[in-house]
N, C-alpha and C positions, 0 to 999 in steps of 0.2 A: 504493500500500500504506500508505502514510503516513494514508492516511484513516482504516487503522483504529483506530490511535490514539486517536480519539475515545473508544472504547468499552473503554479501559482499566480503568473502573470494574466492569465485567461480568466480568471475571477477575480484577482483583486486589483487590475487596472481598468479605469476605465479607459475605452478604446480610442472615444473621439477625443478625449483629452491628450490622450497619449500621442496617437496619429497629430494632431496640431501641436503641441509639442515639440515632434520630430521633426516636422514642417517648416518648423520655425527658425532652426536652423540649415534651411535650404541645401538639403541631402543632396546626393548626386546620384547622377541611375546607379551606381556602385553600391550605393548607401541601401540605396533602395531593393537593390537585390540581395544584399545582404540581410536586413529584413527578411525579406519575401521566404530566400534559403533557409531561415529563424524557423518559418514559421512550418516548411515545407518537412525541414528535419523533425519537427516536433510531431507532426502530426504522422510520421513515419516509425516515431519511436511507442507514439501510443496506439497504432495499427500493432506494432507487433508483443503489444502488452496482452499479457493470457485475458482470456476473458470470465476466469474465476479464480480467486485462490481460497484454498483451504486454508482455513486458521480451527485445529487439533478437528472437533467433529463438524465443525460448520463451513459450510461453502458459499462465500460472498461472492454473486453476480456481479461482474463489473460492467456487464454489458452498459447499461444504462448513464450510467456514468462516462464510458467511453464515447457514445453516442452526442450525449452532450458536449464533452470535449471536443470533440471533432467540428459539431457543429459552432464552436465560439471560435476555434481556429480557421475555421473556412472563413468566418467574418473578417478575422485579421488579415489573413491572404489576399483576400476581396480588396480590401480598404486600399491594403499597399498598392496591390496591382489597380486598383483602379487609377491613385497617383501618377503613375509608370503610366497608363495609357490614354492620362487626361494631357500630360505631359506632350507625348508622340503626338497625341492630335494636334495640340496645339503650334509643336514644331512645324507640321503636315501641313498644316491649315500656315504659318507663315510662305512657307514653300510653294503655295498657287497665291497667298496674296503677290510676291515678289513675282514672280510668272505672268499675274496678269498686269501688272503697272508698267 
């Protein structure tokens, strides 16, 4: 159980405060993939988390718990990559303004 500790950042940060935060000091795609890799390992590391353990005659489900993790880390992945591809449009969107003037 002790593993899930890792993932204390997924309950006890808020997200948009965090993401504007990070923001704030205007990250670089590096930055931001770096992030993204954060979030991609974590959610790789609790995919390969058993999905019971036994403690002496009882058997605690983690299903549920796993489920929910996964789903507060898909938001964090979302958030960054959404950054990363408001970004590119935006570059995008420079690239035909210059084109057509």
């Amino acid at each position: 159980l002790y593993d899930f500790h890792l993932f204390h950042f997924v309950w006890q940060d808020d997200m948009k405060s965090s993401l504007s935060e990070f923001l704030d000091h205007n990250p670089t795609n590096h930055n931001l993939q770096r992030e993204i890799d954060h979030v991609v390992n974590m959610e790789n590391k609790l995919v390969n988390m058993p999905e019971a353990v036994d403690i002496g005659c009882i058997s605690l489900d983690l299903k549920p718990y796993r489920r929910a993790l996964l789903g507060f880390l898909h938001g964090w992945k979302f958030a960054y990559m959404n950054v990363v591809h408001d970004g590119a449009q935006n570059e995008l969107w420079e690239c035909f303004k210059y084109r057509l003037d």
